[in-house]
N, C-alpha and C positions, 0 to 999 in steps of 0.2 A: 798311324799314317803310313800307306803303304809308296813304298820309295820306288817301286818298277813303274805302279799307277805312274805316280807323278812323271817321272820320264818316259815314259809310252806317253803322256797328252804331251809333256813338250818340246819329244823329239825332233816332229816336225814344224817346227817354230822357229827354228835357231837358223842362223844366214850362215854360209860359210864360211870358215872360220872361226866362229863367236861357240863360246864356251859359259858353260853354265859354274857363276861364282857360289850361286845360292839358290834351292825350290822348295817350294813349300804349298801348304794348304793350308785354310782357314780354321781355325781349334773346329769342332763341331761340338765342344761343349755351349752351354746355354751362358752366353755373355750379356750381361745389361750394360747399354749405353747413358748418357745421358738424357736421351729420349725420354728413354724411360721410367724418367721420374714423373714425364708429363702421361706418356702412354699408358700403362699400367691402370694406375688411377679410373682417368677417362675408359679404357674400355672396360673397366668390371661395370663402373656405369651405366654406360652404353648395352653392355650385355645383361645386366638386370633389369633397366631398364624393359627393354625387347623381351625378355622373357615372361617381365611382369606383365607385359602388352598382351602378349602372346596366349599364356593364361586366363588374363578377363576377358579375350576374346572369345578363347575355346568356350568359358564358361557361359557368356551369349549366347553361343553359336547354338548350345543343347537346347537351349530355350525355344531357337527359333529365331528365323528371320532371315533373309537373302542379304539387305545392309550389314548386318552382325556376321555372316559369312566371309562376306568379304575382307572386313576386317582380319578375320583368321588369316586367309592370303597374302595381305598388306604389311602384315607384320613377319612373316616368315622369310624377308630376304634378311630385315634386319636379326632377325634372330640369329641368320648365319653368319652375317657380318659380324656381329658379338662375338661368336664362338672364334674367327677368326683373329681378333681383335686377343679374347684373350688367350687363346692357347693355340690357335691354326697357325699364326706368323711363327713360331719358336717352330713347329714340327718342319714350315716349309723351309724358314733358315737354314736348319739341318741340312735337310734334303738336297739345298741348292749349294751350300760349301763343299757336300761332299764333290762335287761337278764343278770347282772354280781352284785352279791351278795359278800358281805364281813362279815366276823365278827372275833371276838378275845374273847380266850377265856383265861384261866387262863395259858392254855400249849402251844395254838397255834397261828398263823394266818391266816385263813382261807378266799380263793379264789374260787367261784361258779362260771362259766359260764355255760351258759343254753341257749347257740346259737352256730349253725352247731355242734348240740349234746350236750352233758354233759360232763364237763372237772372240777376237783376238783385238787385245786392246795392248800397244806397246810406246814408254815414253820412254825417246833417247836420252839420256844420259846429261848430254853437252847441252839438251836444246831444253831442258827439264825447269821450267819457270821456276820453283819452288821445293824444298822438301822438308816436313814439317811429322809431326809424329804427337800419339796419345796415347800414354802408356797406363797400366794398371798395377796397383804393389805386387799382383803376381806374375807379373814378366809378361801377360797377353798385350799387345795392345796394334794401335793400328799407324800404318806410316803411308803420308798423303805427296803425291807427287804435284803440289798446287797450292795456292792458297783458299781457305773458305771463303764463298760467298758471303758477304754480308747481308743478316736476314735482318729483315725490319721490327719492330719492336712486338713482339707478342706472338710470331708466326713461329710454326711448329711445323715439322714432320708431319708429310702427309701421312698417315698413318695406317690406311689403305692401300699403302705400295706398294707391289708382289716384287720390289725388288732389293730387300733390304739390305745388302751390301753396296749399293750403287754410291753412297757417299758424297751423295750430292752432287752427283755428275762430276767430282775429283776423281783421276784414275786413285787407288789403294790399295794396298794389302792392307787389309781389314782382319782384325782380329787373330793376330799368325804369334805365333809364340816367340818367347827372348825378342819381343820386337823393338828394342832398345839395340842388340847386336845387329839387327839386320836394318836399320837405321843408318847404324854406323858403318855397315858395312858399303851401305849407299851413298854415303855422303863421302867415302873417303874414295870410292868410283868414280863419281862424280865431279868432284874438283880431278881428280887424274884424264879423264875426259876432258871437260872445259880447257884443262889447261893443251891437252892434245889438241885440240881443234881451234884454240886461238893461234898455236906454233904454226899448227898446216897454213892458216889466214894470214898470219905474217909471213909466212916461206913464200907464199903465194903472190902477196902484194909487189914484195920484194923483187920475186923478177920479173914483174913488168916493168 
């Protein structure tokens, strides 16, 4: 993980004054979720399926026939859908961690993405509905500033989504190492925060 990277993306992020407690990046090793006990599965499926498609069409297609042709065509989006399904999402994940920057600082929690443009996602600290975390026995894991949506009985990750950190529209640090410390390092900000900003709320009240 290079340490200038990360402060060269988020130098210019920080408000005056505000100091960086903690930054980081996403592991770029190949992490399984829970998803993925459903994901996996369904897309070797899915991709043999299409392949097998894909095959008895070619094999048509030598025969003869404009219907049988088309078939070959038919099948070729889903063939790459497969291939995406099984092994394209893991190459793009990479790709796209290496481009999403984190840090925390005394106010906030701070989200960079620096792929298909520039997008800055920051929750303060004091105003921070929830904070909640899922970790792994080897110290990866991920910490959500929100609570989960509740999903209806049998609904899945869409699995087709180019944006596999989005975490369900929860801001996160998804996947960032010793994420058990940097938890804790949030939550003991956080009530130091709350409690800062109830004091200013009460100093405030007080002199009208």
């Amino acid at each position: 993980m290079d340490t200038y990277l990360i402060q060269q993306a988020l130098q210019h992020e920080l408000l005056p004054g505000e100091n960086l407690v903690w930054s980081g990046q996403p592991s770029r090793h190949v992490i399984f979720h829970k998803d993925d006990i459903f994901a996996i599965p369904f897309s070797l499926m899915w991709g043999g399926f299409a392949l097998f498609w894909e095959y008895m069409a070619l094999q048509g297609a030598q025969k003869g026939g404009a219907a049988v042709s088309l078939f070959v065509f038919w099948g070729i989006p889903f063939v790459l859908a497969g291939q995406y399904f099984i092994w394209g999402r893991f190459l793009y994940t990479w790709w796209i961690k290496r481009r999403i920057f984190y840090a925390v600082t005394e106010k906030r929690a701070i989200i960079v993405r620096n792929a298909w443009g520039s997008k800055t996602t920051s929750v303060y600290l004091d105003q921070m509905p929830a904070l909640g975390k899922d970790l792994r026995s080897d110290g990866f894991g991920t910490v959500r500033f929100g609570n989960p949506t509740p999903q209806p009985t049998g609904r899945r990750k869409n699995l087709g989504s180019l944006d596999p950190l989005e975490n369900n529209g929860i801001p996160s640090f998804v996947d960032v190492e010793n994420a058990e410390a940097v938890f804790f390092t949030l939550a003991e900000l956080r009530e130091k925060a709350t409690t800062r900003s109830t004091e200013q709320r009460f100093s405030g009240s007080s002199l009208e």
